[in-house]
Structure formats: structure tokens, C-alpha cells
C-alpha positions as CSV (number, residue, x, y, z in Angstrom):
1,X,67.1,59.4,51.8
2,X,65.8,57.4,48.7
3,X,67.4,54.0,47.7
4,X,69.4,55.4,44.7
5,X,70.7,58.3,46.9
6,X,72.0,55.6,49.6
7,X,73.6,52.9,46.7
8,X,75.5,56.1,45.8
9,X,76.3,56.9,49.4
10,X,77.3,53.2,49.6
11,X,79.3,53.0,46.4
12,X,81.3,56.6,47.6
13,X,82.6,54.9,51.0
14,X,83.3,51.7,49.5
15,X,85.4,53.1,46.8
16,X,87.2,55.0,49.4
17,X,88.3,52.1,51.6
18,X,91.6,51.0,51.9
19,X,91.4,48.0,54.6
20,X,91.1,45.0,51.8
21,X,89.9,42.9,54.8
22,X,86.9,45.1,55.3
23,X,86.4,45.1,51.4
24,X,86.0,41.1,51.3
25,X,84.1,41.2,54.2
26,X,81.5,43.8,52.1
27,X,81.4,41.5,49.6
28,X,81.2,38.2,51.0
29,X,78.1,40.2,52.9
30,X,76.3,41.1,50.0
31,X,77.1,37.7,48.1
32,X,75.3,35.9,51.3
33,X,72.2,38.4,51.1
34,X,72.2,37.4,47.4
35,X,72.4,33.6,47.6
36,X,69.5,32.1,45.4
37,X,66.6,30.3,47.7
38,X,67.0,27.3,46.3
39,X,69.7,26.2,46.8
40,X,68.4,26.4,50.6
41,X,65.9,23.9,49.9
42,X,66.1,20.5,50.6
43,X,66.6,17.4,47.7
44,X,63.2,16.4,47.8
45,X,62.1,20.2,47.7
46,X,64.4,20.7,44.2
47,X,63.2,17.0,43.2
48,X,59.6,18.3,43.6
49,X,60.3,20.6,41.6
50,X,62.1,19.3,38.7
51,X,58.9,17.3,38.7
52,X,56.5,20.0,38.0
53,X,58.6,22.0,35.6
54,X,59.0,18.5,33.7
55,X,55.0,18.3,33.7
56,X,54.6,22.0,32.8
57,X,56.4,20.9,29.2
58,X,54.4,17.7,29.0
59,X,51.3,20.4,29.1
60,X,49.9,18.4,32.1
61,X,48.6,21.7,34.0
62,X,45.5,22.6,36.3
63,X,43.8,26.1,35.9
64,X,43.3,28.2,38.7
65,X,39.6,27.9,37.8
66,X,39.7,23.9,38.1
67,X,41.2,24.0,41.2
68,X,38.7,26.3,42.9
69,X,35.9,24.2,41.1
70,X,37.2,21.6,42.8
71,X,37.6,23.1,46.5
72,X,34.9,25.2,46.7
């Protein structure tokens, strides 16, 4: 069974459910398997990051080719 055929299977048997216990549980399921990565990380993980997006738009950047210059 391909992946569209079972999100179709899925769908059916979750419009058919009646238990609205079982229906939150379905979706506080998915929402988990969802949850964005980052918000795992730690505050100095995010902070490091903030960091380099903020020196992305300052156009401080390293090549690929300048860091393999460098290590090689």
C-alpha cells in the first residue's frame, strides 16, 4: 500500500470514529510528531542561531570553497 492509499485509509477510520476521547488523542499524536525541532533546542542552541541568521544579512558568509581551502 502506497502513502496516499493509507492517508485515505487513515482519513476513512478517523471520520468514522465516534469516541471523542480517541479523536483528541489522534490529534494530540500527530500534533507531537509535528512539533518543530527547534523549539527542542536549547537557549544557547536558538541564540547561536539568531547569531548567524543576523550575520547572513550583514553578508558576513564563508564559501564552501574557503572552508575546504582552509581544512584541506
Amino acid at each position: 500500500m502506497d502513502i496516499q492509499t493509507s492517508k485515505i485509509e487513515l482519513v476513512k477510520m478517523i471520520l468514522e470514529l465516534e469516541d471523542s476521547k480517541l479523536i483528541e488523542k489522534v490529534r494530540k499524536l500527530i500534533v507531537k510528531e509535528k512539533r518543530d525541532f527547534y523549539n527542542d533546542l536549547s537557549e544557547d542552541e536558538k541564540l547561536e542561531i539568531r547569531y548567524g541568521l543576523e550575520q547572513l544579512e550583514r553578508g558576513e558568509k564563508t564559501s564552501w570553497e574557503e572552508i575546504y581551502k582552509k581544512i584541506s
